[in-house]
C-alpha positions in Angstrom: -8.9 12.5 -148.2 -7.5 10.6 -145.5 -8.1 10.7 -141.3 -4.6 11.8 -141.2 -5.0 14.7 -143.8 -8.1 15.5 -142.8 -6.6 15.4 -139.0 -3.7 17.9 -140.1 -5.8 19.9 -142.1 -8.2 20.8 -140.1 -6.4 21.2 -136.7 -7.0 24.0 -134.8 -5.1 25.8 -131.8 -6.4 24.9 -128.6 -10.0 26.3 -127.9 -10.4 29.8 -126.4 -13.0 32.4 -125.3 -12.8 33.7 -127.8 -13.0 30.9 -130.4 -15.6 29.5 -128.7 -17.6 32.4 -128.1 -20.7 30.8 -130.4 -23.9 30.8 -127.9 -26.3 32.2 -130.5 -24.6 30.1 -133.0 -24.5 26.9 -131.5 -28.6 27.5 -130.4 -29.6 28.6 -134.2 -27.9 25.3 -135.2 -29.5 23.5 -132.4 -32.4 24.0 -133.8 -32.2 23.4 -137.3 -30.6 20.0 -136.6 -33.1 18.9 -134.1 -35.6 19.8 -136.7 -33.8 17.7 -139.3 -32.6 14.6 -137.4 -36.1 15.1 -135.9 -37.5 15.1 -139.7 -35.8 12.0 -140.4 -37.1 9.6 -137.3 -40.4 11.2 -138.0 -40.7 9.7 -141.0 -39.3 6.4 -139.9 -42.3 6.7 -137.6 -44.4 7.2 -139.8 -43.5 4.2 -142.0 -44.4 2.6 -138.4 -47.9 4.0 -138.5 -48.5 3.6 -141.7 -48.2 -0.1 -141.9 -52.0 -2.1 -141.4 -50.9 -3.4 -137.7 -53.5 -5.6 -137.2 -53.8 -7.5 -140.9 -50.4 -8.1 -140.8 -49.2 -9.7 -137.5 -50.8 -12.8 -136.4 -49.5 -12.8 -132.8 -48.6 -10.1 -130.4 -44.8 -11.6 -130.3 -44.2 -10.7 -133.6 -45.9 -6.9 -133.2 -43.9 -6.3 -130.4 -40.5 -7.4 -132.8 -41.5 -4.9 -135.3 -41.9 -2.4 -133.1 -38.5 -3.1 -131.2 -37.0 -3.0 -135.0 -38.4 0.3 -136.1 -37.6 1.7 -132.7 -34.0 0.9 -133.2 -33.9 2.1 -136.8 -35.4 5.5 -135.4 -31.8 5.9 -133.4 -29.9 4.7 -135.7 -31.2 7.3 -137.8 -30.9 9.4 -135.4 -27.1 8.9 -134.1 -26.3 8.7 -137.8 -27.1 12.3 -137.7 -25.5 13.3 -135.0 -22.4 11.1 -134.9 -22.0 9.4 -137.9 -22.2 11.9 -140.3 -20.0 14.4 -138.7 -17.3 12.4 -137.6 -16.4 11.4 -141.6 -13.8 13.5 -142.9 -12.8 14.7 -139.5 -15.0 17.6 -140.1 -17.3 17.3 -136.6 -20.1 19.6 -138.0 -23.7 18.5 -138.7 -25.6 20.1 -141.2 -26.8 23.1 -139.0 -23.1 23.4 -137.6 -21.8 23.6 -141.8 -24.5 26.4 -142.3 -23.7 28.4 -138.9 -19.6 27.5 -139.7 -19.1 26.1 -136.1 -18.0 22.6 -135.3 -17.1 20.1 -132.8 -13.6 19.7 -131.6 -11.3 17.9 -129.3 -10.3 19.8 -126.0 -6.5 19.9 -127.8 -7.8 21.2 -130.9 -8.1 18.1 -133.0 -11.3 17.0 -134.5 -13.3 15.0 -132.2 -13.3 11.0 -131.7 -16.4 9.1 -133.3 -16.3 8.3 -129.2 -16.1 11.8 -128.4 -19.4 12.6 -130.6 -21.5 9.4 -129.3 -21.5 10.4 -126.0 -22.1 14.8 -126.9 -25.4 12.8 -128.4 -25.7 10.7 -125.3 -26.1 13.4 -123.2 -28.1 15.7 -126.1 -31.7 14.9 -124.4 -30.0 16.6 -120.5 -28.9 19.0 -122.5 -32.0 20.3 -123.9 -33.5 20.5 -120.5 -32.0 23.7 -120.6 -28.9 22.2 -118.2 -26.8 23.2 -121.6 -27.3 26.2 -122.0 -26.9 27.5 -118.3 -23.7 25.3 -118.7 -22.7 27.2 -121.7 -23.7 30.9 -120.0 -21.2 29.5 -117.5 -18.3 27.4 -118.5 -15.3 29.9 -120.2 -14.9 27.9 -123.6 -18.6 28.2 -123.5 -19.3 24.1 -123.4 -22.6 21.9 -122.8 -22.6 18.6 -120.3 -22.0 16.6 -123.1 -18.9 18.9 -124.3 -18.2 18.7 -120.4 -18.0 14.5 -120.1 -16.6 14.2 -124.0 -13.7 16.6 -123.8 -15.2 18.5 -127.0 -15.4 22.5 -127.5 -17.3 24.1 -130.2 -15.8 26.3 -132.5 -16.4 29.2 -134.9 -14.7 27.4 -138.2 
């Protein structure tokens, strides 16, 4: 399937109340997919830890490389997850979002940018401060900071 049938497809009306009444939703999938992408930098971690540190590197320039690169895989990982993965397809769910059938959305109605998704995960760590959810409690269509800077609503699919 194409961007432009997938575009077409799956374009919605612009986001209401009512569509985007998903509080309970959206924290149920919050936490199965922070326990997932979580999951999977945990055990890019623990390849980290794993590894005989001081066998293997003969100076402290080269342990502090490694540990740089294995930091960086961990987010990759991790934005894979959360905006990688859902932007294919046009789709905009993660794997909590396809089991709670919500998803991310364009402020029009139009599935979100891969742009649009980088910066909801950008601002994921405010978020879970609890800013989100008093932000959600608050906004009409219901949205997080991140929803807020990206132009994104989350919708019952």
């Amino acid at each position: 399937m194409t961007a432009s049938e997938a575009s077409s497809k799956y374009r919605l009306r612009l986001p209401t109340r009512a569509t985007t009444t998903v509080i309970a939703r959206r924290l149920a999938q919050g936490l199965v997919d922070l326990a997932l992408s979580s999951g999977l930098v945990a055990l890019v971690l623990a390849l980290y830890l794993l590894v005989p540190l001081e066998a293997e590197f003969a100076s402290e320039t080269l342990f502090v490389v490694f540990s740089v690169l294995i930091l960086a895989l961990a987010l990759w990982v991790h934005a894979w997850y959360w905006v990688a993965r859902p932007s294919r397809h046009g789709r905009g769910q993660t794997t909590g979002m396809e089991l709670l059938e919500i998803r991310v959305v364009d402020a029009g109605g139009g599935p979100a940018t891969v742009g649009q998704l980088f910066v909801r995960w950008l601002l994921l760590p405010v978020d879970l401060l609890l800013v989100g959810l008093v932000l959600m409690l608050r906004d009409v269509r219901h949205r997080r900071l991140g929803d807020l800077v990206a132009g994104t609503a989350v919708v019952r699919d």
